[in-house]
Backbone as CSV, one residue per row, in Angstrom:
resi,resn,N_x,N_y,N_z,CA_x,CA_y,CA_z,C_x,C_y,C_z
1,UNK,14.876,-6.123,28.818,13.548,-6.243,28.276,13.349,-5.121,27.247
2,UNK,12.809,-5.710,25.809,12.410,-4.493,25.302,11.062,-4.073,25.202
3,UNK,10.739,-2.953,24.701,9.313,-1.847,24.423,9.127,-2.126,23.218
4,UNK,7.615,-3.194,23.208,7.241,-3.377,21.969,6.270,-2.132,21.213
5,UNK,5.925,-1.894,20.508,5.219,-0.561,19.880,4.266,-1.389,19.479
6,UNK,2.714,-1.372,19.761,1.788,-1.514,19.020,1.206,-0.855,17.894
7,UNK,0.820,-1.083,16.514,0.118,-0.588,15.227,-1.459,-0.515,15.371
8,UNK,-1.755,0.527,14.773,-3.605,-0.037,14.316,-3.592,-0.713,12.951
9,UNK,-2.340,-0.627,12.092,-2.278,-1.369,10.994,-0.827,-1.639,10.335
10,UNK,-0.390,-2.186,9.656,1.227,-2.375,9.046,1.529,-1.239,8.415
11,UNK,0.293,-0.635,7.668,0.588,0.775,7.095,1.085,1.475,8.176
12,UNK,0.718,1.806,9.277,1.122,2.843,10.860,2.544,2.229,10.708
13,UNK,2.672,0.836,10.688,3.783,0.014,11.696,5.170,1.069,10.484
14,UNK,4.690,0.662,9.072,6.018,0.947,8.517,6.172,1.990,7.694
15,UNK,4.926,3.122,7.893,5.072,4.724,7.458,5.471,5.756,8.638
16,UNK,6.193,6.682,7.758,6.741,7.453,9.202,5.919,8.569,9.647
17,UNK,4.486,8.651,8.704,3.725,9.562,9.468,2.777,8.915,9.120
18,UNK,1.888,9.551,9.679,0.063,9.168,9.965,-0.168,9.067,8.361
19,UNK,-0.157,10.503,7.531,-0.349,10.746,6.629,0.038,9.815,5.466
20,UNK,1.875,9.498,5.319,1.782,8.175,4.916,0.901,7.027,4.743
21,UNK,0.643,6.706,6.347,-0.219,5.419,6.509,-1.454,5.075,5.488
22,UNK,-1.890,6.467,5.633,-3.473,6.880,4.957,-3.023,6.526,3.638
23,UNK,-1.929,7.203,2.906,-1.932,7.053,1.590,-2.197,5.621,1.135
24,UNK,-0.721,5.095,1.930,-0.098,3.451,1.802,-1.537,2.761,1.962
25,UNK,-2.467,3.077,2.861,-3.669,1.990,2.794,-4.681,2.216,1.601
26,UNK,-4.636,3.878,1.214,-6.039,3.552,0.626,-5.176,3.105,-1.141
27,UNK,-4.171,3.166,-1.178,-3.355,2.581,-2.255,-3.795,1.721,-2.673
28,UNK,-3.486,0.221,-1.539,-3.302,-0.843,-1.405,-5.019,-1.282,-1.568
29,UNK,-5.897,-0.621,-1.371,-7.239,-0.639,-0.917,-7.678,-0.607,-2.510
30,UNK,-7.281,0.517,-3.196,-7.699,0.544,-4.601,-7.026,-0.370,-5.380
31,UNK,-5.550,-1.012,-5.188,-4.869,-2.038,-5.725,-5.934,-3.353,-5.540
32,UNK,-6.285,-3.526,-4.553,-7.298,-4.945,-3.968,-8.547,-5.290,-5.028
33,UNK,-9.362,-4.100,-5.063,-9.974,-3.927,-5.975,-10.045,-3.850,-7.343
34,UNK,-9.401,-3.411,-8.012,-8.994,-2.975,-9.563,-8.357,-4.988,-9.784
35,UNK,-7.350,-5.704,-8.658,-6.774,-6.890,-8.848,-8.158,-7.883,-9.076
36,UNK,-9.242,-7.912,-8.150,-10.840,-8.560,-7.899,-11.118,-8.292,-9.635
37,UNK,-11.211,-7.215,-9.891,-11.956,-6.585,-11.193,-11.816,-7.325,-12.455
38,UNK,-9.929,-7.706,-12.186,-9.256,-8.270,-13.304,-9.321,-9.599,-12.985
39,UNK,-9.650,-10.403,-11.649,-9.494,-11.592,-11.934,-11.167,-12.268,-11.527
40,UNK,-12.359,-11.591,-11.512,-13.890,-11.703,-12.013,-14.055,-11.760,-13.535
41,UNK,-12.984,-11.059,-14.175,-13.059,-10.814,-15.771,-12.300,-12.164,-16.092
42,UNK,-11.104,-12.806,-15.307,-10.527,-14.093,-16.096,-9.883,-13.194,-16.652
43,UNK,-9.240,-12.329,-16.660,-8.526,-11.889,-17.758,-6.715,-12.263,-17.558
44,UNK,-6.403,-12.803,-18.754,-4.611,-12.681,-18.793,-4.066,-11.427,-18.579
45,UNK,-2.936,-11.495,-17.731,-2.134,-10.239,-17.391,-1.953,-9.291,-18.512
46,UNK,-1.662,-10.083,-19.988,-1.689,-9.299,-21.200,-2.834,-8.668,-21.833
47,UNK,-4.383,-8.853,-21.466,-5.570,-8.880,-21.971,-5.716,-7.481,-20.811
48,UNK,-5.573,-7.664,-19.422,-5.699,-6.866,-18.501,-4.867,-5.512,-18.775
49,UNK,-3.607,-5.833,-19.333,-3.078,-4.355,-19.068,-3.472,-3.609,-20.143
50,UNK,-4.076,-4.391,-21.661,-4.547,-3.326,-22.719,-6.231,-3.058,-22.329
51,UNK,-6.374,-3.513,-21.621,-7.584,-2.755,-20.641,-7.361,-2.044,-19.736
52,UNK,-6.568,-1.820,-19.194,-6.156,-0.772,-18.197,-5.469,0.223,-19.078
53,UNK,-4.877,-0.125,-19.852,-3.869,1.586,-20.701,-2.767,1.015,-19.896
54,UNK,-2.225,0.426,-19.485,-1.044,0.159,-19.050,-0.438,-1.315,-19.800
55,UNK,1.540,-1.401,-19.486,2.218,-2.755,-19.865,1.449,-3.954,-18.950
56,UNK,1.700,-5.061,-19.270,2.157,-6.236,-18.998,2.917,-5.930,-17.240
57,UNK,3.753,-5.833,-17.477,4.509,-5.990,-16.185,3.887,-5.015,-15.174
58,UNK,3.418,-3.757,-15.448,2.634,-2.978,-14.635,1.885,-3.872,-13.773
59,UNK,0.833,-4.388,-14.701,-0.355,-5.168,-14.211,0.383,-6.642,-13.245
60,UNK,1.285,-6.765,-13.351,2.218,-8.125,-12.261,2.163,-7.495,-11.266
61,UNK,3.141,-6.260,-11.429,3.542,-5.590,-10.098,1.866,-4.974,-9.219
62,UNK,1.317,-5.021,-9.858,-0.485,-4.374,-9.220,-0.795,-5.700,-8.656
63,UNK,-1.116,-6.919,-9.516,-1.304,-8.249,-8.875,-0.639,-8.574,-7.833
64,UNK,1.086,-8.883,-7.664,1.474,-9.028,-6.646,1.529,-7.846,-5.400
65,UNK,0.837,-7.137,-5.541,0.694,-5.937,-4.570,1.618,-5.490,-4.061
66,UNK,2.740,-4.673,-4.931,3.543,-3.920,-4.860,3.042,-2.411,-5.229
67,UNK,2.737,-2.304,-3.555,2.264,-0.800,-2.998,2.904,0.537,-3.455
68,UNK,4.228,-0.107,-3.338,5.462,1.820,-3.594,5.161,1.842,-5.191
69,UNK,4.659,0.725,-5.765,5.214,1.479,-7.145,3.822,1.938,-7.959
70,UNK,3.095,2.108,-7.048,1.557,2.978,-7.870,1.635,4.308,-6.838
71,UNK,1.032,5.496,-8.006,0.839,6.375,-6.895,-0.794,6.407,-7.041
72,UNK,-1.387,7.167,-6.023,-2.969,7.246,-6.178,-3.364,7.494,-7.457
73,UNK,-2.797,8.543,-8.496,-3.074,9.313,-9.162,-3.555,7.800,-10.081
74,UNK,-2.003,7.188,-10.551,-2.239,5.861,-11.312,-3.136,4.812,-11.245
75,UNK,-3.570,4.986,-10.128,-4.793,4.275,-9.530,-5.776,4.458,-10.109
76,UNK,-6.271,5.585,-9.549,-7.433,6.067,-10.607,-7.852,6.440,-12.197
77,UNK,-6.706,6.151,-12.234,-6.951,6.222,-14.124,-6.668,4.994,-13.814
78,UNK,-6.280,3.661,-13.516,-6.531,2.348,-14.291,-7.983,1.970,-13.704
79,UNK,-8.528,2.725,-12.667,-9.727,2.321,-12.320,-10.522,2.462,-13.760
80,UNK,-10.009,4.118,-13.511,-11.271,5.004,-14.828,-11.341,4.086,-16.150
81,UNK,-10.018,3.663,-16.985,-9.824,3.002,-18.084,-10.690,1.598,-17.837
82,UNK,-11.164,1.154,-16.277,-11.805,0.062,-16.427,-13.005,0.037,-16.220
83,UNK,-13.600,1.861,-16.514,-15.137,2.038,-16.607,-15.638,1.798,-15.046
84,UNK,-14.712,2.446,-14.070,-14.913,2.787,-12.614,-14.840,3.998,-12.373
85,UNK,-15.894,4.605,-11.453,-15.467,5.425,-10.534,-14.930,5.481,-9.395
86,UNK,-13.783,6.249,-8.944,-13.650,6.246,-7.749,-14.631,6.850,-6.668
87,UNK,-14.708,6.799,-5.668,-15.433,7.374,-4.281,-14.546,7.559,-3.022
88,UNK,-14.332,8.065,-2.626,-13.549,8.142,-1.435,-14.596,8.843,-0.168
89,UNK,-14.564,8.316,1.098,-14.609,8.144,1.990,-14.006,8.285,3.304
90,UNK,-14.338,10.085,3.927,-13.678,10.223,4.929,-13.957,9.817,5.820
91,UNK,-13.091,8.741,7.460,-14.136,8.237,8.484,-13.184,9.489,9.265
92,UNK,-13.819,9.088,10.918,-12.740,9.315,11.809,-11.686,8.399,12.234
93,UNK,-10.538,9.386,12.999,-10.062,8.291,13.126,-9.908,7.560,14.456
């Protein structure tokens, strides 16, 4: 018989620290958003990334929510370039 490990989220399940987790979610959290932003606007992937300050293919890899390849930092400047602020929000945990 094996020992299954329960998650509070996939971020826990497949980061090797807590700290990870946090990043990997609120990543993915600002990816969710900024993706909503661009597709309320209708905008083409090509129309979107010269609104963000970023390529074409950037803006794919953000759409299909490929987490490893944004860091926070990048986040927030394609927010900023789209006339957002960020806010962040400490809970417990």
């Amino acid at each position: 018989m094996t020992k299954h490990e329960t998650y509070g989220s996939v971020w826990d399940a497949i980061a090797d620290t807590p700290e990870q987790a946090a990043n990997l979610r609120a990543r993915a959290e600002l990816m969710q958003q900024i993706a909503a932003i661009i597709e309320a606007g209708g905008w083409k992937q090509a129309e979107a990334a010269e609104r963000c300050g970023v390529t074409q293919p950037r803006i794919n890899d953000l759409l299909r929510g490929r987490v490893s390849r944004f860091s926070l930092d990048a986040l927030v400047n394609i927010a900023t370039a789209l006339g957002r602020r960020v806010h962040l929000a400490l809970e417990a945990a």
